[in-house]
N, C-alpha and C positions, 0 to 999 in steps of 0.2 A: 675273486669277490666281484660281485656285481654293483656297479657303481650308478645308483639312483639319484634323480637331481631333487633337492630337497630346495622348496624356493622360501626365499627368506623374505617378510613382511617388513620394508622398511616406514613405513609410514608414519612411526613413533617414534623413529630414529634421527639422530641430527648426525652428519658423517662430511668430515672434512678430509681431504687431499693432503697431506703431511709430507710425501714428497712425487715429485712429478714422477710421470710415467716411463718405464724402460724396458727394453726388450727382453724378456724371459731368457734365461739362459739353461742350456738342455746340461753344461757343464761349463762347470768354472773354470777349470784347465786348461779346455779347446777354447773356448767364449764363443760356443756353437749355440743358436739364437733358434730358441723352440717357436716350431711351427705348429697351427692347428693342421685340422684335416685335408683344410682345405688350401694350403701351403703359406696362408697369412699370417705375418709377424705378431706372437705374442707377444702384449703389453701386460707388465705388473705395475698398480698403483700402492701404495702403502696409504693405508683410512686409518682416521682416528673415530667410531663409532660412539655414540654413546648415545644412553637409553634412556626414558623419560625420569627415571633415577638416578639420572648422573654419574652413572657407574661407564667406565670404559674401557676401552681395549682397542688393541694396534691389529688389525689385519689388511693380507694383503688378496688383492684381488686380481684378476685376470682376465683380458680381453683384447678384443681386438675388433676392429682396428685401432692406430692409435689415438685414444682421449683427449681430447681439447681441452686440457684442464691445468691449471697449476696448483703449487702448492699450495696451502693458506686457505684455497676456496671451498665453501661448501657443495658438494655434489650429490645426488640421486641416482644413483645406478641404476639403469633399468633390465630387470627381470634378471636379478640378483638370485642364483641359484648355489647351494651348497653339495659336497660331494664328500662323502664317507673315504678316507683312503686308507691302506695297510700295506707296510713292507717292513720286512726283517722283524718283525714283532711289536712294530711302534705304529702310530695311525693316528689320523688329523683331518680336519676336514679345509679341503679348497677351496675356495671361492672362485667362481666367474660371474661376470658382470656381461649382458648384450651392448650395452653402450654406456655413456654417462652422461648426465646433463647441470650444467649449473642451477644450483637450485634459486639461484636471485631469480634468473630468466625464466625457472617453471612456474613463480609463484608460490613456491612455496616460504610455509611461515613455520617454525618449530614448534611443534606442539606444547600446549600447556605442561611445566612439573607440575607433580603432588607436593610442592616444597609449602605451599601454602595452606595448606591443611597439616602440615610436622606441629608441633609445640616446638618452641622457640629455645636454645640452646640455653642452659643457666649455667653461670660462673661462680665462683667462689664469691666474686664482689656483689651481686645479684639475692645470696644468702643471708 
């Protein structure tokens, strides 16, 4: 399978660090620490994502070298690309990240919800 980098638009997104960075492991057995191509230590970060809907999800991401980041902080991944993968019949997509940057220091501000344009929840006491 030919593996195509599919780059993901984070601009609507608000993405927080959930736990700090660690070095990839090629296996758990050995605790043999996966390298890119170019023999640099991969880093996994675990993001909590979520989308101008409030909707979220845990993923983790991949890079290197290693992210100056902690957990708790919001981050920007720069040039956040996605990768189709398949083995033994099961398949998921990867994430790598070129670098990461805190988002206080980029200036960035989270974009507006639609929560403000919903009708307002009603309760039985409201009836």
């Amino acid at each position: 399978m030919r593996t195509i980098p599919i780059p993901v638009d984070v601009s609507k997104l608000q993405i927080t660090c959930v736990k700090p960075p660690k070095p990839r492991l090629v296996s758990r057995e050995t605790g043999e620490i996966k390298r890119d191509k170019d023999g640099n230590v991969m880093y996994e970060l675990t993001l909590l994502i979520e989308d101008e809907f409030n909707r979220m999800e845990l993923v983790k991401v991949t890079t290197t070298p290693e992210p100056q980041v902690t957990a708790g902080e919001e981050v920007i991944p720069v040039n956040l690309v996605g990768y189709v993968w398949e083995q033994a019949g099961r398949w998921g997509i990867a994430y790598r990240a070129a670098s990461f940057l805190p988002a206080a220091s980029a200036g960035y501000s989270r974009p507006a919800t639609p929560a403000a344009s919903v009708a307002p929840v009603r309760t039985g006491a409201d009836l």
